[in-house]
C-alpha positions as CSV (number, residue, x, y, z in Angstrom):
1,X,-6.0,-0.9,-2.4
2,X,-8.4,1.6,-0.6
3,X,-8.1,5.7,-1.9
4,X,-10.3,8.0,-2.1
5,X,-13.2,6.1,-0.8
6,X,-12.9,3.4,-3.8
7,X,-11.2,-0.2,-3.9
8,X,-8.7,-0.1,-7.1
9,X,-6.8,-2.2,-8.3
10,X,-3.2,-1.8,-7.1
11,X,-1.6,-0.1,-10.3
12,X,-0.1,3.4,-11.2
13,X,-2.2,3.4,-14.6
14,X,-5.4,4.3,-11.3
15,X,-3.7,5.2,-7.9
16,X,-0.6,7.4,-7.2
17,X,0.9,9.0,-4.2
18,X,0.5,12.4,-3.5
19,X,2.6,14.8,-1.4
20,X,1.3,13.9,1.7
21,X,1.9,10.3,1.3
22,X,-1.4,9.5,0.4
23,X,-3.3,7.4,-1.9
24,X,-4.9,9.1,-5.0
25,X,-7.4,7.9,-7.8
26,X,-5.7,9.2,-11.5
27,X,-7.8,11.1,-13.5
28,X,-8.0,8.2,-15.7
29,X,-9.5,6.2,-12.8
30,X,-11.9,8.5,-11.7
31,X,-13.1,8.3,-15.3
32,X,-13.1,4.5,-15.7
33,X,-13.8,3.5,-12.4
34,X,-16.0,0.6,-13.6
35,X,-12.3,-0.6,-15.1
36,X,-10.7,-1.0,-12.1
37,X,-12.8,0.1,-9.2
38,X,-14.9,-2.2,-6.8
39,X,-18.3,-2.1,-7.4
40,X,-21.5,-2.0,-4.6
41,X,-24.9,-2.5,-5.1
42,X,-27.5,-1.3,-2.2
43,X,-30.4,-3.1,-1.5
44,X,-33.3,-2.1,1.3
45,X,-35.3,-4.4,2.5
46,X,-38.3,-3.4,4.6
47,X,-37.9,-0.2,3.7
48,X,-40.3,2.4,4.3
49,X,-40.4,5.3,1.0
50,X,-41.8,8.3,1.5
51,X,-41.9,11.6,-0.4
52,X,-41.5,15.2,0.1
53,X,-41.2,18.5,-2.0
54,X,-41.7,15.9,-4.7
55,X,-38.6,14.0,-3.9
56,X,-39.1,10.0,-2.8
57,X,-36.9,9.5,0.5
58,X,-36.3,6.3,2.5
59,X,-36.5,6.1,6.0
60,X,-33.6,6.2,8.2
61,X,-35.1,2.8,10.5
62,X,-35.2,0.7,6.8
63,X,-32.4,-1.9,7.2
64,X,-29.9,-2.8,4.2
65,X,-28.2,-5.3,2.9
66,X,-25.0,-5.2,0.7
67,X,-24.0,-6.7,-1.9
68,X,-21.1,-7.7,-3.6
69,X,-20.0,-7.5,-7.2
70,X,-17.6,-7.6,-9.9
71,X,-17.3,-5.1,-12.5
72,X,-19.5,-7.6,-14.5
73,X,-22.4,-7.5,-12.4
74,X,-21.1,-11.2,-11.3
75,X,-21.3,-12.2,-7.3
76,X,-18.8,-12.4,-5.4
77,X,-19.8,-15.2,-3.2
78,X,-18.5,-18.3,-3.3
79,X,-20.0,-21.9,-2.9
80,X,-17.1,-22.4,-0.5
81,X,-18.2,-19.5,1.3
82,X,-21.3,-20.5,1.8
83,X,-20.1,-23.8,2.9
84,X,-18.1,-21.9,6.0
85,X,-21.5,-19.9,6.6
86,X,-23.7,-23.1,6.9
87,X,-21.2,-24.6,8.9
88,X,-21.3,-21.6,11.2
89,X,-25.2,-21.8,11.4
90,X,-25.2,-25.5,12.0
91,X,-22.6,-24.3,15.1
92,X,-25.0,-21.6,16.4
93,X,-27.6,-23.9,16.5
94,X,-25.4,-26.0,18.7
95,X,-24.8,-23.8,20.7
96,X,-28.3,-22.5,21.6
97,X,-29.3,-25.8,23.5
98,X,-26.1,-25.2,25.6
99,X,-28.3,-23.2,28.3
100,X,-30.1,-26.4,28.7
101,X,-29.4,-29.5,31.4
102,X,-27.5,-32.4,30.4
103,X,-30.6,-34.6,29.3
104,X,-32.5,-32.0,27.4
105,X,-29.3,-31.2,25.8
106,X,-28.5,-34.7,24.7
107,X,-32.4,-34.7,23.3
108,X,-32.0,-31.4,21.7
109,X,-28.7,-32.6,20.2
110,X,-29.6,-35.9,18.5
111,X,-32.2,-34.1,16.8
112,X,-30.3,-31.7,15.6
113,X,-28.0,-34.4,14.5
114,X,-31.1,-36.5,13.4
115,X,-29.9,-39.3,15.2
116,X,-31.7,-42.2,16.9
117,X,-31.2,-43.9,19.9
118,X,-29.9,-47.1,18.0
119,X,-27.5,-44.8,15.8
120,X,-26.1,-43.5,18.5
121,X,-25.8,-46.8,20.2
122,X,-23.9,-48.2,17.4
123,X,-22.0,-45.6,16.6
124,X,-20.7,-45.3,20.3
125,X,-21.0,-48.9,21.1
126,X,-23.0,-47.5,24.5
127,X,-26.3,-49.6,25.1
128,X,-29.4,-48.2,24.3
129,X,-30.1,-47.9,27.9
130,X,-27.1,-45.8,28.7
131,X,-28.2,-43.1,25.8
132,X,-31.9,-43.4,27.4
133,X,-30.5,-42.6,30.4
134,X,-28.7,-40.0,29.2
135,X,-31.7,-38.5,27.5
136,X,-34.2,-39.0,30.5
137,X,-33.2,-39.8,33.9
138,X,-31.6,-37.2,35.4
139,X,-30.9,-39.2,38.7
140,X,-28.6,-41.1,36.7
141,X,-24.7,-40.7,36.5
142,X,-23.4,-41.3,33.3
143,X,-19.6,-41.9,32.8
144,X,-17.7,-39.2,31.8
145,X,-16.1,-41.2,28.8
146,X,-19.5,-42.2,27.6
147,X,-20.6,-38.4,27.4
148,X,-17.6,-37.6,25.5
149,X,-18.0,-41.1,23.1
150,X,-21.3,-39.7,22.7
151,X,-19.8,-35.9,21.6
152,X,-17.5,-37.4,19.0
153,X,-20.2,-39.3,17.2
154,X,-22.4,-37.0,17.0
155,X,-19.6,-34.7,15.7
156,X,-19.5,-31.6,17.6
157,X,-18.0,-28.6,18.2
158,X,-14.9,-28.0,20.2
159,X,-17.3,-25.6,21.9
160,X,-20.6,-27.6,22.1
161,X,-18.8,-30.4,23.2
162,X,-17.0,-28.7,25.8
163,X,-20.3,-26.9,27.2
164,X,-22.2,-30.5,26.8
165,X,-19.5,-32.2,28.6
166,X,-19.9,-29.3,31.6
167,X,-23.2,-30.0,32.3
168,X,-22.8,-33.4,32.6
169,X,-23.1,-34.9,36.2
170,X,-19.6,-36.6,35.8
171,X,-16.7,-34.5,35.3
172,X,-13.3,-34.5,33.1
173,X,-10.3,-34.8,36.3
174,X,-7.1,-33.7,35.9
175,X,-5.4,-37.9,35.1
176,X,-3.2,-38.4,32.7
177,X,-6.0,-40.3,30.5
178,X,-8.6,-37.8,30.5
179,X,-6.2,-35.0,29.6
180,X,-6.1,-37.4,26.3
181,X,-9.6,-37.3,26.0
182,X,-9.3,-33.9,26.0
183,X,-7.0,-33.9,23.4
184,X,-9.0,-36.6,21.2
185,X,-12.0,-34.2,21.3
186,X,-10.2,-31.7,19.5
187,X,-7.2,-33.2,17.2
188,X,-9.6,-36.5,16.5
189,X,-12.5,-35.2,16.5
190,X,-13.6,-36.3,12.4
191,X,-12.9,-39.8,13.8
192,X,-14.9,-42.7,14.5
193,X,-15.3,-43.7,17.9
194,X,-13.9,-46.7,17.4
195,X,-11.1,-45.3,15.7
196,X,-10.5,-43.0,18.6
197,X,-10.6,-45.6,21.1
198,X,-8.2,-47.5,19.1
199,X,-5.6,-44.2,19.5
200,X,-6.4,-44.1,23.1
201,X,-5.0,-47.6,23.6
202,X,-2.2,-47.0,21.5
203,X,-1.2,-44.0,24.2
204,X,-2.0,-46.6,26.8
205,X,-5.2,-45.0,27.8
206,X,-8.3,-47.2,28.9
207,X,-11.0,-46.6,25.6
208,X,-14.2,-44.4,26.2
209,X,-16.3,-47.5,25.0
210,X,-15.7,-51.3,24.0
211,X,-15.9,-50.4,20.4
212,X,-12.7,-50.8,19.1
213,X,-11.6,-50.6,15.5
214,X,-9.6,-53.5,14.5
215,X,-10.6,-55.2,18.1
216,X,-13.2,-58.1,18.8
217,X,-14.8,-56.5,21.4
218,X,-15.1,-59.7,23.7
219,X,-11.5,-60.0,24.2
220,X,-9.5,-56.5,24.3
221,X,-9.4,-56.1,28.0
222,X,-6.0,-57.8,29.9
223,X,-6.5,-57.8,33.6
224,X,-3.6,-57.8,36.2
């Protein structure tokens, strides 16, 4: 818990109540507060020393950077941690090619996936023409369900995808079927393609592509 300006441990052996209601270090604490009291270690980088009357001082524009430790010294970060902070890089960078058209965006975005043409193609089951197209020709309309087969391989965000998917020249319209596109952009989103497409027909939706999982592609489509 937080008194007096420290983070103890929650115990009556360090913090009491006083008559006001408020949190307290013990003496005992305040005299073995690397025991139970949070500690903070300062670092300054870029900082700018200086000294006067023959004391050093460091400039108020220097900026800092905190760390955190145990009462061992030990860090308190974790590898999970950093995993969530990459991940939130990796979505930053996304999201800084979002300002861009729909072909420079799907150029920016396969390289920061570091995916080819023919990846993509296979992992979509799109032709290599139709990701060119989508990549360079700007004149061009490219089905919706292509742009968001395309979003699902390359595994983006909820909120890259939904940008890339606004800028493209087709738009998502309020059907029954693209309202489960929608949906399979968020709740299936660690899929495959195929293994989306293979959910969409199982809700009696028409796939975004002919890559199906667990379908010969040649011969999934009935006609009335």
């Amino acid at each position: 818990m937080y008194a007096d300006g420290h983070y103890c441990i929650r115990d009556k052996k360090y913090v009491y109540t006083d008559n006001e209601g408020k949190k307290r270090l013990t003496q005992y604490a305040r005299e073995h507060m690397d025991e139970c009291c949070l500690v903070f270690e300062y670092k300054y980088e870029k900082m700018v020393v200086s000294s006067a009357d023959g004391a050093m001082r460091k400039s108020m524009t220097s900026s800092k950077k905190c760390i955190y430790t145990d009462k061992l010294g030990e860090s308190l970060v974790t590898e999970e941690g950093l995993q969530m902070r990459k991940k939130i890089e990796l979505q930053m960078e996304e999201r800084a090619v979002t300002i861009k058209n729909f072909n420079q965006m799907t150029v920016d975005l396969m390289k920061q996936k570091n995916i080819t043409v023919e990846g993509l193609a296979e992992k979509t089951g799109l032709s290599e023409e139709t990701i060119k197209n989508m990549r360079n020709n700007p004149l061009k309309k490219v089905a919706i369900e292509a742009v968001i087969a395309v979003s699902i391989a390359m595994g983006l965000s909820a909120q890259t995808a939904e940008a890339y998917i606004e800028s493209a020249p087709n738009k998502l319209l309020e059907t029954v079927d693209m309202n489960l596109y929608r949906y399979a952009m968020i709740a299936w989103s660690e899929l495959s393609v195929a293994e989306v497409n293979r959910r969409l027909i199982q809700c009696g939706a028409a796939p975004l592509t002919n890559l199906i999982k667990g379908y010969n592609e040649d011969i999934f489509v009935k006609t009335c």
